[in-house]
N, C-alpha and C positions, 0 to 999 in steps of 0.2 A: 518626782511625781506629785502636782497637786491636786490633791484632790476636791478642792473646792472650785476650778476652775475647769470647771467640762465645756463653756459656750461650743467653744472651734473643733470640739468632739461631737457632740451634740448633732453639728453640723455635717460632720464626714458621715454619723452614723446614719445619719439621715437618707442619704445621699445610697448606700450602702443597703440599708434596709430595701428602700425604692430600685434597686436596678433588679433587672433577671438574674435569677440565681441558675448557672451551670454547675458542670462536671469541670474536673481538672484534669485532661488525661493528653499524654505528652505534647503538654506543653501549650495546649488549647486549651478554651472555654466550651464547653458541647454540654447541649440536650441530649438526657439519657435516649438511649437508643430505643426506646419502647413509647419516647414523649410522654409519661405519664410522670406525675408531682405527686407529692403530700403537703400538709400543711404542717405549720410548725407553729406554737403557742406559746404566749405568756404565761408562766404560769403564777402569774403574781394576780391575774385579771381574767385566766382563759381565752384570751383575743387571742385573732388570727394575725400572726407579725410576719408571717415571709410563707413562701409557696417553694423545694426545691426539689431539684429531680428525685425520681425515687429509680436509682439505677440498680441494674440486674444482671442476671449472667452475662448479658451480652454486654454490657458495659464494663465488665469487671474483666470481661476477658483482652478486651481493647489496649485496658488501663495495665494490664500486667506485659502484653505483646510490646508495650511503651516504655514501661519500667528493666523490660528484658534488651531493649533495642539500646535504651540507655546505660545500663548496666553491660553490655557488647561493647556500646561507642565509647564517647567522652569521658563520662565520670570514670571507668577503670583505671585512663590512662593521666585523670589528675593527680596531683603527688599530694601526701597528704597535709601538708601545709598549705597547699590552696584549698583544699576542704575546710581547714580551721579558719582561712581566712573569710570564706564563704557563711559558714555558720555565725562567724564573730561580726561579718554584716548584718546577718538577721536579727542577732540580737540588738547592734543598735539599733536596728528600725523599728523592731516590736517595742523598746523603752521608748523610742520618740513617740511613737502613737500608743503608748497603754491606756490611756485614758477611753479611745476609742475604741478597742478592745472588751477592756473590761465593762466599759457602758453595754459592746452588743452582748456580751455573755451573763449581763443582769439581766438582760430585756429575756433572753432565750432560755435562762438558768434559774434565774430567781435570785440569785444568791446578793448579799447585799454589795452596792458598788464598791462601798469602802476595802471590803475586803477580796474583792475580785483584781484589785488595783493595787491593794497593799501586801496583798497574799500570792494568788494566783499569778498577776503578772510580773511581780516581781520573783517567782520560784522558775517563771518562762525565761526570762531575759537572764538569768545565775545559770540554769539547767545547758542554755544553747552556749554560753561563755564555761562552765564547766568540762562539758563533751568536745567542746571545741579542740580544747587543749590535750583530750585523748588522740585528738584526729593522729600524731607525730608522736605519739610514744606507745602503740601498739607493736610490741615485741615478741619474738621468738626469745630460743636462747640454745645455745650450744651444752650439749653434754657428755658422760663418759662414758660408753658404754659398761654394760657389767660385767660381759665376758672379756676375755686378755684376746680379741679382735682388735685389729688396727682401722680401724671406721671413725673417720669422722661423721658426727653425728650433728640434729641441728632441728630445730621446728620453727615453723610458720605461722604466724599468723593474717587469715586470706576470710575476706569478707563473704558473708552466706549466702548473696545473691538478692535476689528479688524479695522482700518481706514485706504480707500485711500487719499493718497495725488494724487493729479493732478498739477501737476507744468507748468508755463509758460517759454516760451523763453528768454525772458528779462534780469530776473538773474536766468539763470539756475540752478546755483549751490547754490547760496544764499537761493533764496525760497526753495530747497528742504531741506536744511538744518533748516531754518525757522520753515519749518510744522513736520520734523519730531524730531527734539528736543524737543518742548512740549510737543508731542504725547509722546514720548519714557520716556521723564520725568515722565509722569500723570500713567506709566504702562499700556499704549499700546503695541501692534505691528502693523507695517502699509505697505502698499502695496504702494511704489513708481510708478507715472505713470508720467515721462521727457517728455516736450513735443520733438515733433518728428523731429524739425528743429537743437535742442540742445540736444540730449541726454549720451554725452560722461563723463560729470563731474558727472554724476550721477552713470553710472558704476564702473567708476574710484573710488566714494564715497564706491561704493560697495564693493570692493577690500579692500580700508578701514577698512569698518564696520566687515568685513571677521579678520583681522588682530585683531584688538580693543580687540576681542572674544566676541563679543555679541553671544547670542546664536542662532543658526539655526532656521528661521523663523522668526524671530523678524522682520526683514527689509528684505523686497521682493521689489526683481526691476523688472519691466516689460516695456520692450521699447514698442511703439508700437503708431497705430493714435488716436486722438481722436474719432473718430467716430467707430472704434471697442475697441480697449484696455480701454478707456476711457467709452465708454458708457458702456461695461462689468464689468468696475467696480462701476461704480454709481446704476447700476443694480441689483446686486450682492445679494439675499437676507439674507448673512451669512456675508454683511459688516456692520458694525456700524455706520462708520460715514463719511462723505467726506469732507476732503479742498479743497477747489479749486481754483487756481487766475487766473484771464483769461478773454475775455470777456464779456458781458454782455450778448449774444445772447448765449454763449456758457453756460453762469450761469444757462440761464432757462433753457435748454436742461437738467441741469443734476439736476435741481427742479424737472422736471419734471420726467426722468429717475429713481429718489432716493424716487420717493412717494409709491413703492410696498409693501416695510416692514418700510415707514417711518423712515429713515433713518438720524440721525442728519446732520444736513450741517453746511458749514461754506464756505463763499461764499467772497472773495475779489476780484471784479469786476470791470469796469470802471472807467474811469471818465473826465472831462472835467475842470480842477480847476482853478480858479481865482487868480492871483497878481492884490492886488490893493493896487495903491501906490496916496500918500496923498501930497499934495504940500509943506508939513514940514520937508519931511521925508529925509533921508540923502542920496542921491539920487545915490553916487558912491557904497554906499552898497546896494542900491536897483535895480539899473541899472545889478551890478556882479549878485546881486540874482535871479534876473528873468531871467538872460541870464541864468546863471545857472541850474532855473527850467525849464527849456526848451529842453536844450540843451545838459543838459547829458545823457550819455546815449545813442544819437543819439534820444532824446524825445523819445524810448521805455520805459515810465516810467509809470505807472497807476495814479500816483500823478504828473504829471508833471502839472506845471503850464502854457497853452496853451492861457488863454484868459487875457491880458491884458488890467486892467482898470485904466487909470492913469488921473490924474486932468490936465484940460484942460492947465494951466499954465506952466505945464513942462511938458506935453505928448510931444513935440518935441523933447525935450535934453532929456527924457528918451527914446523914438524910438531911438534916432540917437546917443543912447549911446549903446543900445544894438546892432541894427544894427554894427556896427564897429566894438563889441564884434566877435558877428558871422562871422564877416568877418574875423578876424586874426586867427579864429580858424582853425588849424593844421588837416585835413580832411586825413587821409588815413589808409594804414594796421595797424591792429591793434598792430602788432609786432616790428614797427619801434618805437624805445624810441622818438620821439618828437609828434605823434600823441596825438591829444587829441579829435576824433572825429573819431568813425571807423563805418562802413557801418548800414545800415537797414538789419536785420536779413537773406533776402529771395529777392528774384524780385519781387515775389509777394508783398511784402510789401514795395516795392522799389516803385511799381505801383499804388499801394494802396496811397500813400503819395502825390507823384505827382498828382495822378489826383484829391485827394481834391485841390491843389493849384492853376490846371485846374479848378473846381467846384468853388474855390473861386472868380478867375478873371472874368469869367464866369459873376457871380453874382454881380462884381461891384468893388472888392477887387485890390489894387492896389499891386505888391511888391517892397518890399524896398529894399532887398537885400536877394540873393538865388533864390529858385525854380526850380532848374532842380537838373539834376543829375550833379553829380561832378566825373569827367574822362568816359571814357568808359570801364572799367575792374569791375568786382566787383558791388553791390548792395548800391552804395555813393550819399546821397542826400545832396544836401548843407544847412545850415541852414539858415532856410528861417523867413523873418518876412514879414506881409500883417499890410496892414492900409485899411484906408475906410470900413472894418467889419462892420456890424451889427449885433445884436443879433439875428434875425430872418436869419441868411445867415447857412446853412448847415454846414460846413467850422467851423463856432462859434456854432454850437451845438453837432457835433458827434465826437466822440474820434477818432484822426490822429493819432496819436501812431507813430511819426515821429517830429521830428525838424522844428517843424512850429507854428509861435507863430503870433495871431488874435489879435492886440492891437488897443484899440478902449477906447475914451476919458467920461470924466465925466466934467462938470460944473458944478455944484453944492455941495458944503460936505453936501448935505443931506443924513446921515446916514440910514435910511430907504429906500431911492431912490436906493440909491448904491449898497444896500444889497439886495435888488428886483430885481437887474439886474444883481449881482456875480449868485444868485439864481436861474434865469431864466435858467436850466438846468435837464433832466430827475437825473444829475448825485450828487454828494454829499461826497465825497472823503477826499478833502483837499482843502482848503484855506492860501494865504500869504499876509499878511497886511504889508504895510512899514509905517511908521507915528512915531513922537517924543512926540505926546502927547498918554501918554496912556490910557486915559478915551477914546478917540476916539477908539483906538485897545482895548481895553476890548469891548467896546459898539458891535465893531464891529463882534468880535469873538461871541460872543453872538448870534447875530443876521445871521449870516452866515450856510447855512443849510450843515453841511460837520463833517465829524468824526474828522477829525484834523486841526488844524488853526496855524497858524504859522505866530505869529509878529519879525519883525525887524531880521530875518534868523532862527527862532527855528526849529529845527531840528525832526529828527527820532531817535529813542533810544528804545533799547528792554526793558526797563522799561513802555515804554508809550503804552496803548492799541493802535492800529491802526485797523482803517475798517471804512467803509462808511455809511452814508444815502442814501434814494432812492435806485434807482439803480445800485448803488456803491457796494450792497452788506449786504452781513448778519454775524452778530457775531465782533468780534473782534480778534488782533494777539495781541502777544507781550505781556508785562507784566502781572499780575494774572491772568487778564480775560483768556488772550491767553491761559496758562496752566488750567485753569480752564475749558476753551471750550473744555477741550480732557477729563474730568471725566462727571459722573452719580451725582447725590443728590441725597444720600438716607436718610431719616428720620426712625429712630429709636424712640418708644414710648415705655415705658415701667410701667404697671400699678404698684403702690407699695403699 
């Protein structure tokens, strides 16, 4: 992937940008059935970059009678070695064109090119080659019963049918790739729903999936808002099952939207997570790592680590290590190769960010560096750190989903103190421990109320389940579970 060579990208995107934007719904290109659009923006610049349908029940309902027709026909009766062969197309076609990818999801995202290309596209083309290879080792298994019956016994594993995805803006292309590669592995088909601020890399995916020759219906794209396209298909009573990542407020909406015919969920939601760093710990990698957790991304991360707990002995030289971090960080279009820092999604959420930092000062919070916008073009927040937090401040309990990091000191290594105060949160996501001794980071990961903890920089990997506690959400992504959360159990018994 190089990334100094976009001309012949440049080109497609061009090309791409300039055609009518459709629906994806089996197997066609169509105008939402109400012919009505929205606009979709830069938000590096706020210009208008593309027009697409804005579809609605009655599109949703088409796209699913499509997914159901397909999921009836063809795909049930593929074996699942031609699914992984299927998948394992996609992905080489999405690595031959990443570059044009990741240029349309700067143009629609913000996010800077380098790492839409270095990040993003390359976590698409490992996630589609990952799941691939579930396609053929989703297993039952035989067992004993417990009573002295002569039964042979036996379970299935049998795909959930029709599922939508609901994707966030975040990583638009990532996560739709994420939810529908295990689905598509386990022998689904799914109804794509982009949200509405990003929906370009997901058409573009469509185009794709079109070329790949997956069969007609399998994968239905539906642009469209949350509150129609979105709640039509949580709704939907011929769907099986929803993913969805997004917020928390929007989680319950679509709890509650999916309880008609009981509908499986799988819910990746909020969250508020904690770096806590230990007075042992090696502090130039703990200093990069939480600047890090913070601040990629522009803090549109779910797992971003927001609330910093560091021992009162170094909470100065780690503030005033991150601070500086944030300061030299390279803030602008996401298209210029030295960027490392490109806008908040929307103004809306440009607004959103700022005025928690207003609501912070407000309360008592000092900043240390950042808090406004950065230029007047474009949707650019600076990255901001605040001191003087409390746990009880608003600011330190509700998800900013922006580049703003609440660091707030400990005296004591009591491990139970500590963990009572990472905890003090509806939320329960991820956790980052820094510390040289590892009895203390085991003890602590333990004690830490979050689906994923992460000492001394451990990472994400689609091997590892990921999902939340509390409010953070239901189910889990990524390795077995994840392919596992898209099939049925069924138990076979058999008297002999």
């Amino acid at each position: 992937m190089n990334v100094s060579n976009i001309t012949a990208a440049e080109k497609r995107v061009a090309d791409f940008m300039g055609a009518p934007k459709k629906l994806l719904i089996g197997g066609k290109w169509t105008d939402a059935v109400s012919g009505e659009t929205f606009e979709v923006e830069n938000p590096a610049t706020g210009e208008i970059i593309a027009h697409v349908p804005s579809g609605q029940k009655a599109d949703i309902d088409l796209a699913v009678a499509a997914a159901r027709k397909a999921m009836d026909g063809p795909w049930s009766k593929m074996v699942p070695s031609e699914r992984a062969r299927l998948l394992w197309k996609l992905s080489d076609m999405l690595e031959a064109q990443a570059e044009e990818f990741a240029l349309i999801e700067t143009l629609d995202n913000g996010k800077p090119y380098r790492n839409a290309l270095t990040m993003d596209l390359r976590t698409c083309v490992e996630n589609l080659r990952y799941n691939a290879g579930w396609a053929t080792k989703l297993n039952g298994e035989t067992m004993t019963p417990s009573n002295p019956a002569n039964l042979l016994s036996y379970t299935l594993r049998e795909p959930v049918g029709v599922v939508g995805l609901i994707v966030p803006w975040n990583f638009p292309l990532t996560m739709a790739v994420n939810k529908m590669a295990p689905a598509l592995a386990a022998g689904n088909v799914v109804i794509l729903k982009p949200a509405e601020q990003t929906p370009l890399t997901a058409l573009r995916l469509g185009q794709l999936i079109q070329e790949a020759g997956l069969p007609e219906g399998v994968v239905n794209i539906v642009t469209g808002f949350g509150h129609t396209a979105g709640a039509a298909l949580a709704e939907h009573p011929d769907v099986n099952k929803i993913s969805f990542t997004g917020s928390t407020e929007v989680g319950r909406a679509i709890l509650n939207a999916s309880g008609g015919n009981f509908k499986r969920l799988m819910l990746e939601l909020g969250g508020k997570s904690p770096v806590i760093i230990f007075p042992d710990a090696n502090l130039d990698k703990a200093i990069e790592g939480a600047a890090r957790g913070i601040f990629s991304n522009s803090g549109q991360v779910c797992a971003a680590n927001s609330r910093l707990y560091a021992h009162h002995e170094i909470f100065d030289k780690v503030v005033e290590g991150i601070a500086e971090r944030a300061q030299k960080l390279k803030v602008g279009v996401g298209t210029s190769p030295d960027t490392e820092i490109g806008p908040v999604v929307s103004k809306k959420q440009m607004d959103r960010v700022l005025g928690y930092v207003d609501l912070g000062k407000n309360d008592g919070a000092s900043v240390i560096t950042g808090g406004r916008q950065h230029g007047s073009q474009g949707y650019f927040v600076e990255p901001t750190v605040l001191v003087e937090t409390r746990n009880d401040m608003r600011v330190v309990q509700e998800e900013i989903f922006g580049p703003v990091l609440c660091a707030m000191s400990f005296d004591l290594e009591d491990i139970d103190r500590i963990a009572a105060e990472a905890n003090d949160t509806i939320y329960g996501l991820n956790a980052s421990i820094w510390t040289q001794n590892i009895t203390v980071g085991h003890l602590m990961a333990r004690k830490i109320k979050a689906g994923m903890v992460r000492i001394n920089g451990g990472g994400v990997d689609h091997a590892l389940p990921f999902g939340g506690y509390k409010q953070s959400g239901w189910g889990r992504e990524y390795g077995r579970e994840g392919v596992e959360a898209y099939t049925e159990l069924k138990t076979v018994a058999i008297a002999m």
